[in-house]
C-alpha positions, 0 to 999 in steps of 0.5 A: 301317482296317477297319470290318465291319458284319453286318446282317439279321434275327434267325437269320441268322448274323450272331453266328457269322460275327462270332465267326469274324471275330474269330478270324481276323482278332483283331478285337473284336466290338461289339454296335452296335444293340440293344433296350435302346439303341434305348429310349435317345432319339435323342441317345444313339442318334446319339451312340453310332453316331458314336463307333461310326463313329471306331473302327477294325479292329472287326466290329460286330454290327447297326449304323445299318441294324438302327436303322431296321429295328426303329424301325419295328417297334416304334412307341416307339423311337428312331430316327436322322433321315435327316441323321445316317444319312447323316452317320454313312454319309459317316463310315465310307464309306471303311473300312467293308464292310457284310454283309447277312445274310438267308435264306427267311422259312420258314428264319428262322422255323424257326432262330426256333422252335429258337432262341426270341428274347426280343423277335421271333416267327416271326409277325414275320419277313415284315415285319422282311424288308421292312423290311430289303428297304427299308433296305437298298437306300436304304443309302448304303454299299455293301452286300454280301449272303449268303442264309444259306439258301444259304451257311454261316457259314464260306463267308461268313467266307471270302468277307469276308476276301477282299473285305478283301484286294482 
């Protein structure tokens, strides 16, 4: 029983690795967090998370961490309560393996300008890293990080499946 979380910013990777996950390991990929969810209210949100942490051998693209990072960002989101982050972490603490995928402001806005987004500018990135920065390090599940700067798609994919065998 596997559950793989990719998190971090916009333009780090966390689309391709998890289509690479996929293939390889014939894992289906959930979109976990998204803009349109996070407009749903609180209840929805808890509720949607919590079946999210019942389901198994699954790579889930943005999860509980991604909430709370734009939650932030964007005054009128929704966003889990400190007890049901932690009651949802308490879930999945023995099967999940969280990724955190991040990279230098400057590569991000660069991937940003070549990509475009519909919802984040490159004026955003320094604050959205911080709020990662925050989330990330009061996670209550371990979290393993890649600086995607520094590692490409394919070396994380690698080096996930590895940790998923030991």
């Amino acid at each position: 029983m596997t559950l793989i979380i990719l998190e971090g910013p916009d333009c780090c990777f966390k689309s391709t690795v998890a289509a690479n996950l996929s293939k390889e390991l014939k894992y289906p990929i959930i979109k976990g967090s998204s803009f349109e969810l996070a407009t749903s209210g609180n209840e929805k949100l808890f509720e949607h998370f919590n079946k999210l942490a019942d389901v198994d051998n699954v790579i889930i693209d943005r999860f509980v961490y991604s909430n709370l990072v734009y939650a932030k960002k964007f005054k009128d989101y929704s966003i889990l309560t400190e007890q049901q982050l932690r009651f949802i972490e308490n879930k999945i603490k023995t099967k999940a393996k969280v990724a955190y995928l991040h990279a230098d402001p400057k590569i991000i806005k660069e991937r940003l300008s070549i990509r475009g987004d519909e919802y984040i500018e490159g004026k955003d990135i320094d604050l959205i890293l911080d709020l990662y920065r925050e989330v990330m390090s009061n996670a209550g599940l371990h979290t393993y990080s890649w600086d995607t700067g520094q590692w490409d798609s394919d070396e994380i994919v690698k080096d996930l499946i590895y940790l998923l065998e030991y």
